[in-house]
MOPAC internal coordinates of N, CA, C and O (Angstrom, degrees):
PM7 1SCF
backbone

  N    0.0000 0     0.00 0     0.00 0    0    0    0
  C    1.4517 1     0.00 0     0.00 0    1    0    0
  C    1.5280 1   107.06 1     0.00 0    2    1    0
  O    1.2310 1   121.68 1   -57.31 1    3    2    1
  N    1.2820 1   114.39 1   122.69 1    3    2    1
  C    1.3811 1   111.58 1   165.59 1    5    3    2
  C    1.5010 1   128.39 1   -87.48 1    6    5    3
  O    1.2310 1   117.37 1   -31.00 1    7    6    5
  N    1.1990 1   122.61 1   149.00 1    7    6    5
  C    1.3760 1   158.72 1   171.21 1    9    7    6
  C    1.3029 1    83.65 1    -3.45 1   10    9    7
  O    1.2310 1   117.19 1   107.59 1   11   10    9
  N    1.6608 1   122.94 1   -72.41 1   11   10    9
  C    1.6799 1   136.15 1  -166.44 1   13   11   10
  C    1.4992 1    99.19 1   -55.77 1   14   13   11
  O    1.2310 1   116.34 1   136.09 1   15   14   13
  N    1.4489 1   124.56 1   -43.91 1   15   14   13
  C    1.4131 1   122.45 1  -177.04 1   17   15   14
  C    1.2161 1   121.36 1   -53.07 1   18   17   15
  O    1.2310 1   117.71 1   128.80 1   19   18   17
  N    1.5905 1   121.96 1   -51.20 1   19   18   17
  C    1.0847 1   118.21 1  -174.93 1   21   19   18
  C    1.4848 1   103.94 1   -87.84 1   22   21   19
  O    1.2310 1   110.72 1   176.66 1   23   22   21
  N    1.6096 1   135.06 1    -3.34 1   23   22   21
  C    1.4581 1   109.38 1   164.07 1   25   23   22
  C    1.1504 1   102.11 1   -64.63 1   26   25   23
  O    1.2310 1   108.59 1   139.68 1   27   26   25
  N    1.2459 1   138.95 1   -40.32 1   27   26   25
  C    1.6029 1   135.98 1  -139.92 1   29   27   26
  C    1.4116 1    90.55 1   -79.25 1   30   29   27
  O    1.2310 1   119.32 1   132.17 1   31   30   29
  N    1.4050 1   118.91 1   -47.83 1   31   30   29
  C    1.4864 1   101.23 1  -168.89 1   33   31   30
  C    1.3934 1   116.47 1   -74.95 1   34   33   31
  O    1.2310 1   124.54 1   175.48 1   35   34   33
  N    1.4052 1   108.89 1    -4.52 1   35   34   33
  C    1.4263 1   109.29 1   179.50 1   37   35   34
  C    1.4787 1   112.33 1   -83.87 1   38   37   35
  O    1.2310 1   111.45 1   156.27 1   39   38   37
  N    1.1527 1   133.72 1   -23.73 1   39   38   37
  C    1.4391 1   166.66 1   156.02 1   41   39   38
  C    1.4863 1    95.11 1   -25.63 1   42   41   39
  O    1.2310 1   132.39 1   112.33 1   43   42   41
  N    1.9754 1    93.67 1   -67.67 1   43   42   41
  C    1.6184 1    91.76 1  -140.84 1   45   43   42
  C    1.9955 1    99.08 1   -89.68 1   46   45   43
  O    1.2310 1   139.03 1  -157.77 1   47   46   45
  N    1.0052 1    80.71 1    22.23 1   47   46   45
  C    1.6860 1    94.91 1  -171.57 1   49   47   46
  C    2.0253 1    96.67 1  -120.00 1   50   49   47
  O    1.2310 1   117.88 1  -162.77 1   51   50   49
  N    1.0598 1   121.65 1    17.23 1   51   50   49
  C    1.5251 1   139.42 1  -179.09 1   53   51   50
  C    1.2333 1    93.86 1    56.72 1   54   53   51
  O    1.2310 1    71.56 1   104.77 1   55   54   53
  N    0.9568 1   176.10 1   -75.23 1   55   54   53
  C    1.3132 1   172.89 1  -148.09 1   57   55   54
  C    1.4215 1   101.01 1    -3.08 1   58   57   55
  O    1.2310 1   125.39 1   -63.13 1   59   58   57
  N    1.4631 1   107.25 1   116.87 1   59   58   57
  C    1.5134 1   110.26 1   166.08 1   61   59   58
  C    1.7154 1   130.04 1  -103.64 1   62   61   59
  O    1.2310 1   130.51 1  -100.22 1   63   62   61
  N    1.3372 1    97.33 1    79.78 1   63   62   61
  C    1.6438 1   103.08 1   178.25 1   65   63   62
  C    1.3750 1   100.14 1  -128.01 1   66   65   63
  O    1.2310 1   119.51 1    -8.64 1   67   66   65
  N    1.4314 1   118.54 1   171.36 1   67   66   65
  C    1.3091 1   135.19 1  -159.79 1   69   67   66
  C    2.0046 1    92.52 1   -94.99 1   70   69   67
  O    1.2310 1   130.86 1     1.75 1   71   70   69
  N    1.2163 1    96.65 1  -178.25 1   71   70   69
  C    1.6589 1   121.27 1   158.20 1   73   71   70
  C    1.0543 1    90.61 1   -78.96 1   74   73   71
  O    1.2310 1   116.63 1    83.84 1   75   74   73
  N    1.5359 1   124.01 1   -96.16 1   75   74   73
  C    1.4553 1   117.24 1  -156.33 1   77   75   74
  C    1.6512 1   123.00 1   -30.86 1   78   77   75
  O    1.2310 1   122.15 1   146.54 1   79   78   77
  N    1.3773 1   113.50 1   -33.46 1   79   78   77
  C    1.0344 1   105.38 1   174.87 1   81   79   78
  C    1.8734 1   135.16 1   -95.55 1   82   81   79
  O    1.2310 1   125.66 1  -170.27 1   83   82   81
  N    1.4165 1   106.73 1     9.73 1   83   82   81
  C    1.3155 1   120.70 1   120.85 1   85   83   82
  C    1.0413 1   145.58 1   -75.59 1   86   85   83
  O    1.2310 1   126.30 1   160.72 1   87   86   85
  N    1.2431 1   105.49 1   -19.28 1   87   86   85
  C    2.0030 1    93.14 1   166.67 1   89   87   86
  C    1.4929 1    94.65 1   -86.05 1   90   89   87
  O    1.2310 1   101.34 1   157.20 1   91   90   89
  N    1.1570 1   151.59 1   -22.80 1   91   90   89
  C    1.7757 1   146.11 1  -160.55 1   93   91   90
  C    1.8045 1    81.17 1   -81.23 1   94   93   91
  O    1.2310 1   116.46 1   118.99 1   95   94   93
  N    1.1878 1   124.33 1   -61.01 1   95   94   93
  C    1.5776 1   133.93 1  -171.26 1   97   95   94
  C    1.9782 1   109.86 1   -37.73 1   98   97   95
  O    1.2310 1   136.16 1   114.74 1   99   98   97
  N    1.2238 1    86.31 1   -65.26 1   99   98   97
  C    1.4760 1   123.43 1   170.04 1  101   99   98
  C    1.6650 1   101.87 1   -43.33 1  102  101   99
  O    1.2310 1   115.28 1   107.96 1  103  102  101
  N    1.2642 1   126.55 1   -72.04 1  103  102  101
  C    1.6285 1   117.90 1   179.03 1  105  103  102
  C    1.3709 1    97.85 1  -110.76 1  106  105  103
  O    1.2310 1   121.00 1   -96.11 1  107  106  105
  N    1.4991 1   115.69 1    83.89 1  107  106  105
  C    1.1919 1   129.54 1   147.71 1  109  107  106
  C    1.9946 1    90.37 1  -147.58 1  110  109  107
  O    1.2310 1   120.03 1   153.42 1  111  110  109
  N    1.4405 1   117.55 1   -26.58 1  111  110  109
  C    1.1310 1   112.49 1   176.62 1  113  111  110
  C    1.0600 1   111.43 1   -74.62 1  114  113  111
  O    1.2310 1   117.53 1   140.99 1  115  114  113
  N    1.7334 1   122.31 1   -39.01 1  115  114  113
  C    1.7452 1   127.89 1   174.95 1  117  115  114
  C    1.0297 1    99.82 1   -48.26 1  118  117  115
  O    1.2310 1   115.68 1   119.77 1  119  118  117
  N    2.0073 1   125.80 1   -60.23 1  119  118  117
  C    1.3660 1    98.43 1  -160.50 1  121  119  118
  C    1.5436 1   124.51 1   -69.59 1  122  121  119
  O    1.2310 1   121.01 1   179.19 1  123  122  121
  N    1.7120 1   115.67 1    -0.81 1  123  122  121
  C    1.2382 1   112.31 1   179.32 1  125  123  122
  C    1.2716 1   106.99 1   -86.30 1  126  125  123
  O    1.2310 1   113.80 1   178.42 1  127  126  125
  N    0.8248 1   129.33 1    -1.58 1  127  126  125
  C    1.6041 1   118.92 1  -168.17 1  129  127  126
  C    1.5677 1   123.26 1    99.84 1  130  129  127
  O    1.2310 1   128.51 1  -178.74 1  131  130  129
  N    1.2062 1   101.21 1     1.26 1  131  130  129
  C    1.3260 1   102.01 1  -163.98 1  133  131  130
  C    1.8329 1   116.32 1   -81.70 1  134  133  131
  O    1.2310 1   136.59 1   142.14 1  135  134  133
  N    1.4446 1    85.49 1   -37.86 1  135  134  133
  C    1.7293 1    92.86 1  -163.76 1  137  135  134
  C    1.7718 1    97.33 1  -115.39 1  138  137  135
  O    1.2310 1   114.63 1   -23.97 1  139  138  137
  N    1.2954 1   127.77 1   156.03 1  139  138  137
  C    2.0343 1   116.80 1   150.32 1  141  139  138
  C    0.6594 1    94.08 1   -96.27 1  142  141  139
  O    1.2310 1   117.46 1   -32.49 1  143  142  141
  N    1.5714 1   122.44 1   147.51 1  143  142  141
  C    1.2978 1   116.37 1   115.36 1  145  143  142
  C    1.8144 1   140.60 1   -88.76 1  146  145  143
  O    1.2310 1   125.31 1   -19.82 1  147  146  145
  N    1.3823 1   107.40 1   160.18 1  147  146  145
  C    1.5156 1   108.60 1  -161.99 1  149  147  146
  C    1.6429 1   100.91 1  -129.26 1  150  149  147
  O    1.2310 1   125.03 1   -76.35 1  151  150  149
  N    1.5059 1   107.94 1   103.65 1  151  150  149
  C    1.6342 1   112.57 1  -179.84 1  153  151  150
  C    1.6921 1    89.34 1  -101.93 1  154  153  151
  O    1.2310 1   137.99 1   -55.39 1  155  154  153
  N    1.9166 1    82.75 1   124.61 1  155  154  153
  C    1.3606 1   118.88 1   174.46 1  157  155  154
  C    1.2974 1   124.44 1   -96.81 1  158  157  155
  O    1.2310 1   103.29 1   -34.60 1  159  158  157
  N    1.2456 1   148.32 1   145.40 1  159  158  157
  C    1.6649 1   139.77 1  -174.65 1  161  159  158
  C    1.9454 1    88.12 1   -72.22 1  162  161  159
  O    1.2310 1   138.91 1   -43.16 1  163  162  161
  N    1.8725 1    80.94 1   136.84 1  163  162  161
  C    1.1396 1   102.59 1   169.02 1  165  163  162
  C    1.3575 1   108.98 1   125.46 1  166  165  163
  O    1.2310 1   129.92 1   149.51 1  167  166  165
  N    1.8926 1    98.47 1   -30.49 1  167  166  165
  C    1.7336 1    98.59 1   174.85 1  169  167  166
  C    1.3468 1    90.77 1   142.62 1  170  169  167
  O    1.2310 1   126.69 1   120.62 1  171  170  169
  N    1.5575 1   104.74 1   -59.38 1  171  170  169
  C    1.7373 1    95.50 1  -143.00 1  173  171  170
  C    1.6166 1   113.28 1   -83.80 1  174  173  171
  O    1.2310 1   128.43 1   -30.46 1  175  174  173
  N    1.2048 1   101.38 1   149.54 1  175  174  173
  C    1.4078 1   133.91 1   172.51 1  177  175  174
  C    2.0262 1   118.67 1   -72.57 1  178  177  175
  O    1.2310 1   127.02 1   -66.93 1  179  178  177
  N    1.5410 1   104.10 1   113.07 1  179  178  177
  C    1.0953 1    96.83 1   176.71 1  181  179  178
  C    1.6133 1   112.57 1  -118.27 1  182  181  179
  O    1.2310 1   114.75 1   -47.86 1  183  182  181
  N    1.4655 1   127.55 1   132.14 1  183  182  181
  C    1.4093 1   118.80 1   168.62 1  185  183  182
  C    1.2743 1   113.41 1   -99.65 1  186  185  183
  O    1.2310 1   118.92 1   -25.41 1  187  186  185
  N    1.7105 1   119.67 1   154.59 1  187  186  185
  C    0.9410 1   133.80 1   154.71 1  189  187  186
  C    1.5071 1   122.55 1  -118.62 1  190  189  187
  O    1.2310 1   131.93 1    14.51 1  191  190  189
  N    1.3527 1    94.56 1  -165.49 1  191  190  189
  C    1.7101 1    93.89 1  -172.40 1  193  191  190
  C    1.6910 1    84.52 1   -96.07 1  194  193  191
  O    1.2310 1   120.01 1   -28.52 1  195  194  193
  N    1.1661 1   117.58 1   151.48 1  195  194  193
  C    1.5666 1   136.29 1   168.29 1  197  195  194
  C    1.8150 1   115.23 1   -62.27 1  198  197  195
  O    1.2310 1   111.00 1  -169.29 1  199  198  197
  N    1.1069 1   134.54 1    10.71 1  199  198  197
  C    1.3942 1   151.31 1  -151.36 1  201  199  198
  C    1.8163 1    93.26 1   -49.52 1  202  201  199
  O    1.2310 1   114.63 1   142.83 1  203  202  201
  N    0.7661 1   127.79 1   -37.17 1  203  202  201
  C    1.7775 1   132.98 1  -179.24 1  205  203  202
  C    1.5395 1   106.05 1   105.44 1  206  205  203
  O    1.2310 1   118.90 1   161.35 1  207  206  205
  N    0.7865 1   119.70 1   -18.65 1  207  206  205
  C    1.9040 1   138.91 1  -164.04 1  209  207  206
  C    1.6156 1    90.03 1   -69.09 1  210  209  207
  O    1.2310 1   113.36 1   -54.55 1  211  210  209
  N    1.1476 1   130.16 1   125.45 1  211  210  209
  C    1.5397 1   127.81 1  -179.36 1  213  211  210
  C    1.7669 1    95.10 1   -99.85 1  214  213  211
  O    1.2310 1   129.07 1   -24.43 1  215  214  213
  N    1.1155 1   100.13 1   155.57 1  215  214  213
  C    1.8270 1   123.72 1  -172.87 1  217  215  214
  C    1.5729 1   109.81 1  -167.44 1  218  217  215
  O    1.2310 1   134.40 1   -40.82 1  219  218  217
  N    1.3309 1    89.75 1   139.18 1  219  218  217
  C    1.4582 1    87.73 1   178.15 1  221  219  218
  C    2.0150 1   102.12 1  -111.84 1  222  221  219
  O    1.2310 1   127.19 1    -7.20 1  223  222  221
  N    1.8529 1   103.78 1   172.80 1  223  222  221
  C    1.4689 1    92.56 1  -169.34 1  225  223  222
  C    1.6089 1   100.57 1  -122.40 1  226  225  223
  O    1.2310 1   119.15 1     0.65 1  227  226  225
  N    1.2492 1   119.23 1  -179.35 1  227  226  225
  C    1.3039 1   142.14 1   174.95 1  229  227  226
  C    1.5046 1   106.70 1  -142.21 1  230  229  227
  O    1.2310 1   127.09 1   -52.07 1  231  230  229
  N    1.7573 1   103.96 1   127.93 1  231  230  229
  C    1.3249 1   115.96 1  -160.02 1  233  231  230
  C    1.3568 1    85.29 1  -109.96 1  234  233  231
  O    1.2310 1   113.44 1   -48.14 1  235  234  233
  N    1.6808 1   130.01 1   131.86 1  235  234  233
  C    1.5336 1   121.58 1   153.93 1  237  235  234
  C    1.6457 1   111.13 1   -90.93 1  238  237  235
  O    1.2310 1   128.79 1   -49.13 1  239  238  237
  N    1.6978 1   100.67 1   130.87 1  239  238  237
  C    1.2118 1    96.08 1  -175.77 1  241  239  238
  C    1.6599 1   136.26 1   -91.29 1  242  241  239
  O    1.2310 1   135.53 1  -162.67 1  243  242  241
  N    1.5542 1    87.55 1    17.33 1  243  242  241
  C    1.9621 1   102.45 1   170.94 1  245  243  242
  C    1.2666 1    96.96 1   -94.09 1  246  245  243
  O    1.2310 1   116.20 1   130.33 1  247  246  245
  N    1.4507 1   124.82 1   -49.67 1  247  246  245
  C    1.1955 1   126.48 1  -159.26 1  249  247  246
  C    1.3708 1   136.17 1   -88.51 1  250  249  247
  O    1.2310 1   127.74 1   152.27 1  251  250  249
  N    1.7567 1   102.71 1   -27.73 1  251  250  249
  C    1.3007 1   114.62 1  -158.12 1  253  251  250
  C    1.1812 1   147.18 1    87.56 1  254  253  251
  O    1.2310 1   132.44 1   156.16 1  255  254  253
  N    1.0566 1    93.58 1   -23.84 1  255  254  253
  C    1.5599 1   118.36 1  -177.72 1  257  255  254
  C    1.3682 1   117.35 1   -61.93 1  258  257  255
  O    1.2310 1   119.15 1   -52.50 1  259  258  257
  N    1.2291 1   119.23 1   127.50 1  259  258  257
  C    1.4897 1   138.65 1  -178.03 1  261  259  258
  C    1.3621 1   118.73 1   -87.51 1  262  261  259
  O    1.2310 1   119.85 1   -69.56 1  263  262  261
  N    1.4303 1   117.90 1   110.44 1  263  262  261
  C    1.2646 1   115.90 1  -163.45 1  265  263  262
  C    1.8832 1   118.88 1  -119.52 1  266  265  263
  O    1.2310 1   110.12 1   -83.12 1  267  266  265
  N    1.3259 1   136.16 1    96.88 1  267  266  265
  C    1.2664 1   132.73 1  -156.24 1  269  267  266
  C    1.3526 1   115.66 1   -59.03 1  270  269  267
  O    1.2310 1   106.16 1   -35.80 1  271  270  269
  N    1.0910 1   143.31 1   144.20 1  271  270  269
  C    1.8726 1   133.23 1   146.64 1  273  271  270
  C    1.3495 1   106.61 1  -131.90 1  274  273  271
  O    1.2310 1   130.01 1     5.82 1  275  274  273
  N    1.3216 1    98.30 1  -174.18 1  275  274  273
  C    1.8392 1   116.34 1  -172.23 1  277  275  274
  C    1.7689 1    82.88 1  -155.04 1  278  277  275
  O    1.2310 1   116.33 1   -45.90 1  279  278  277
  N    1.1793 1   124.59 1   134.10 1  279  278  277
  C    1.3058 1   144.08 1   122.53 1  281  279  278
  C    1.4958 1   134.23 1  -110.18 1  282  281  279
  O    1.2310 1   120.08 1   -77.42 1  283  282  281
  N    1.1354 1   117.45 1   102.58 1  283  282  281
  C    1.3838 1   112.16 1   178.57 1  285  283  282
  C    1.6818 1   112.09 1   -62.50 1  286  285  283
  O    1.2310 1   110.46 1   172.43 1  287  286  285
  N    1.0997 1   135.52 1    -7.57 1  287  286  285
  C    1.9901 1   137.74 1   173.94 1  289  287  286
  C    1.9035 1    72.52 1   -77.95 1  290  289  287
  O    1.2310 1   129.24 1    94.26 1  291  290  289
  N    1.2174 1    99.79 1   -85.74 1  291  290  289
  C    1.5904 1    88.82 1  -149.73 1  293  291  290
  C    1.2203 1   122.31 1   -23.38 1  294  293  291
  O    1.2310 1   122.55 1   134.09 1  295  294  293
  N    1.7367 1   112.71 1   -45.91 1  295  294  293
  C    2.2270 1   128.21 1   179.86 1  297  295  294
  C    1.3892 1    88.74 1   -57.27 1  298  297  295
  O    1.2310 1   117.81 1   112.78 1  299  298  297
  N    1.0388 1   121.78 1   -67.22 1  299  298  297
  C    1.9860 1   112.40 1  -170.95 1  301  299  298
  C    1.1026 1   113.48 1   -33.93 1  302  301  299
  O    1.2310 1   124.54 1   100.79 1  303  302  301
  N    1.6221 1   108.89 1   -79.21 1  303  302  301
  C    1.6853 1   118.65 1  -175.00 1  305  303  302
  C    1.5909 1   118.55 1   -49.32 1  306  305  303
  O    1.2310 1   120.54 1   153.99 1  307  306  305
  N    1.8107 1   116.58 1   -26.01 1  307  306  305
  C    1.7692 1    97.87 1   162.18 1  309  307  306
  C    1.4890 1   130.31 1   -93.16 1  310  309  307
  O    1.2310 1   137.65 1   167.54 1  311  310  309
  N    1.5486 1    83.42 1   -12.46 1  311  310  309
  C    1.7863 1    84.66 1   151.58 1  313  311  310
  C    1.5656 1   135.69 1   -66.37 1  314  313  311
  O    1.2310 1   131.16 1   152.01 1  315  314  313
  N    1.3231 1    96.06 1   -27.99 1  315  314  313
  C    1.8264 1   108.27 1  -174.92 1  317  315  314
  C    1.7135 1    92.70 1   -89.70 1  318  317  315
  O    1.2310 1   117.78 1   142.21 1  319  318  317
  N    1.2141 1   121.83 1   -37.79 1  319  318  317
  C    1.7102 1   115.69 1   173.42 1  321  319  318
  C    1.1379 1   107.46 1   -27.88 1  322  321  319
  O    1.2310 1   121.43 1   101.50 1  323  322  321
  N    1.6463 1   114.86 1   -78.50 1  323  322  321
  C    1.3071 1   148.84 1  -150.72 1  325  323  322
  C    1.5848 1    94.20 1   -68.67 1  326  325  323
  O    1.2310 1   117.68 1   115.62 1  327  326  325
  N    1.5804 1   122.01 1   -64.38 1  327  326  325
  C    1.5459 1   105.53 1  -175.88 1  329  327  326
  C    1.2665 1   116.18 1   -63.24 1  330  329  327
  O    1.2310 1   116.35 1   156.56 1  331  330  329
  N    1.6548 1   124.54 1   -23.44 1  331  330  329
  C    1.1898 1   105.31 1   172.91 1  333  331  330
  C    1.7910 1   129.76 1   -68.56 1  334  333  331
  O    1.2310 1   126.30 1  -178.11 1  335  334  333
  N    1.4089 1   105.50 1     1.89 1  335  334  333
  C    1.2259 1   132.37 1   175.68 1  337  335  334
  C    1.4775 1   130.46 1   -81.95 1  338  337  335
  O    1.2310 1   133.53 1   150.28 1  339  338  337
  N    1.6485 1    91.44 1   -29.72 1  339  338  337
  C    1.6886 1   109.32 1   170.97 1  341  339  338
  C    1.9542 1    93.85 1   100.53 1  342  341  339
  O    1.2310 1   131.85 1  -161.15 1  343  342  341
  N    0.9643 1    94.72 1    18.85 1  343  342  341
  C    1.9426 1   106.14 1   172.85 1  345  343  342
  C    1.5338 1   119.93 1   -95.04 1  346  345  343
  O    1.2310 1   124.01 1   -42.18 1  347  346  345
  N    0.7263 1   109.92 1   137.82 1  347  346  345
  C    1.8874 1   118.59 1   144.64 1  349  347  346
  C    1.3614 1   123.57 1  -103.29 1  350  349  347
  O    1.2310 1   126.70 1   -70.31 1  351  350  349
  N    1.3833 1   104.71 1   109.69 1  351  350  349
  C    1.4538 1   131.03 1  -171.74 1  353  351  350
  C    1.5895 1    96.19 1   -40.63 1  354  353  351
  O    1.2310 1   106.39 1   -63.12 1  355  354  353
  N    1.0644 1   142.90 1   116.88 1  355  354  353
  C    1.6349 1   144.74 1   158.58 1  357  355  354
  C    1.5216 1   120.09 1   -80.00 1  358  357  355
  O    1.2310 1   126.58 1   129.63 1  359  358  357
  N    1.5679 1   104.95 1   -50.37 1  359  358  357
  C    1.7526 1   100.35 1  -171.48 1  361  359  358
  C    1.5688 1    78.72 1  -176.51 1  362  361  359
  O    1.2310 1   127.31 1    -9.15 1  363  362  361
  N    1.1525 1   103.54 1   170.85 1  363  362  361
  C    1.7583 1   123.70 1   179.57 1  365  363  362
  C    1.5792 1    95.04 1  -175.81 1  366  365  363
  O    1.2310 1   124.54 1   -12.66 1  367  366  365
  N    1.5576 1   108.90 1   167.34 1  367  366  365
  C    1.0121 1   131.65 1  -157.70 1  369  367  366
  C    1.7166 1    95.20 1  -139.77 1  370  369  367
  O    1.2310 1   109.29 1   -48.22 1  371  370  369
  N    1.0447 1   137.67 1   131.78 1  371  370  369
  C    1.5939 1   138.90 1   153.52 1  373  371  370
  C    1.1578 1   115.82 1  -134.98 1  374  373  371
  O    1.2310 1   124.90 1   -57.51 1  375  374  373
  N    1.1672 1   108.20 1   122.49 1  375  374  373
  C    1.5888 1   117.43 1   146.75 1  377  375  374
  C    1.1631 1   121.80 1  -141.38 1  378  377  375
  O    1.2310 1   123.12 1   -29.92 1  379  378  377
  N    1.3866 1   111.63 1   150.08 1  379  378  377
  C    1.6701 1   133.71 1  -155.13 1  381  379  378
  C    1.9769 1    87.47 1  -112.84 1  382  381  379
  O    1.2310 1   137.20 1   -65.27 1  383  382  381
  N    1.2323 1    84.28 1   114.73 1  383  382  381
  C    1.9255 1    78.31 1   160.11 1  385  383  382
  C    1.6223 1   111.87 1   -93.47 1  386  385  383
  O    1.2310 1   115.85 1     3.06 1  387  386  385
  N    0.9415 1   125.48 1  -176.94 1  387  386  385
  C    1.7795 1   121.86 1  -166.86 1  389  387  386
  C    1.6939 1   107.02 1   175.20 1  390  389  387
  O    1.2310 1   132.33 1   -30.12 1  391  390  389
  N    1.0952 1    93.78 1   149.88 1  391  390  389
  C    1.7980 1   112.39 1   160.86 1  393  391  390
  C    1.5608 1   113.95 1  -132.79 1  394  393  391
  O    1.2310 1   133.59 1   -25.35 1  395  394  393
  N    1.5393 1    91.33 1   154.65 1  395  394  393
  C    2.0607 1   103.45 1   170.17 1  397  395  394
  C    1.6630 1    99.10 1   -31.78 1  398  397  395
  O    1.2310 1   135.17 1   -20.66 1  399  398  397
  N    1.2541 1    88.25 1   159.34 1  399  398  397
  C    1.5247 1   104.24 1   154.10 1  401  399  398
  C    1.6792 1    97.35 1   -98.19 1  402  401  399
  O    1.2310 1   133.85 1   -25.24 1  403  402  401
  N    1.7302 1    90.82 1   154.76 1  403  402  401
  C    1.8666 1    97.62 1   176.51 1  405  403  402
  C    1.5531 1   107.18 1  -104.24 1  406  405  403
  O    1.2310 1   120.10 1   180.00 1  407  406  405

């Protein structure tokens, strides 16, 4: 959910706070640990809740829309990348941007 998301719902729920002061809200929770954030090409900023559970995303690029997965082939195969490299996999980041098929 981005920054804009949760003003709006804060909006439509009367809540009188600014933007700015959701994004200050917003990375004061990142730096606790509470929330990630995930900067996507294009600009925007998405948070989540910090849950520990790793997922990777799929960005649609008409829509925007942020889409979660888990493959365990994919976690294997960049683990076997990396050791075949003489690495230990630490953390990675993926995302696949995409459109419909026509």
């Amino acid at each position: 959910m981005s920054a804009e998301d949760v003003y709006k719902a804060l909006m439509e729920s009367n809540e009188d706070v600014g933007l700015a002061t959701v994004y200050r809200v917003l990375t004061q929770f990142e730096a606790a640990g509470l929330v990630v954030r995930h900067n996507f090409d294009g600009g925007h900023a998405v948070f989540e809740l910090a849950d520990g559970g790793h997922h990777d995303h799929m960005v649609d690029l008409d829509t925007n829309e942020v889409i979660e997965f888990t493959s365990p082939e994919i976690e294997a195969l960049q683990h076997k990348i990396a050791e075949e490299h003489g690495f230990d996999l630490v953390d990675h980041n993926l995302v696949l941007y995409i459109r419909k098929k026509k």
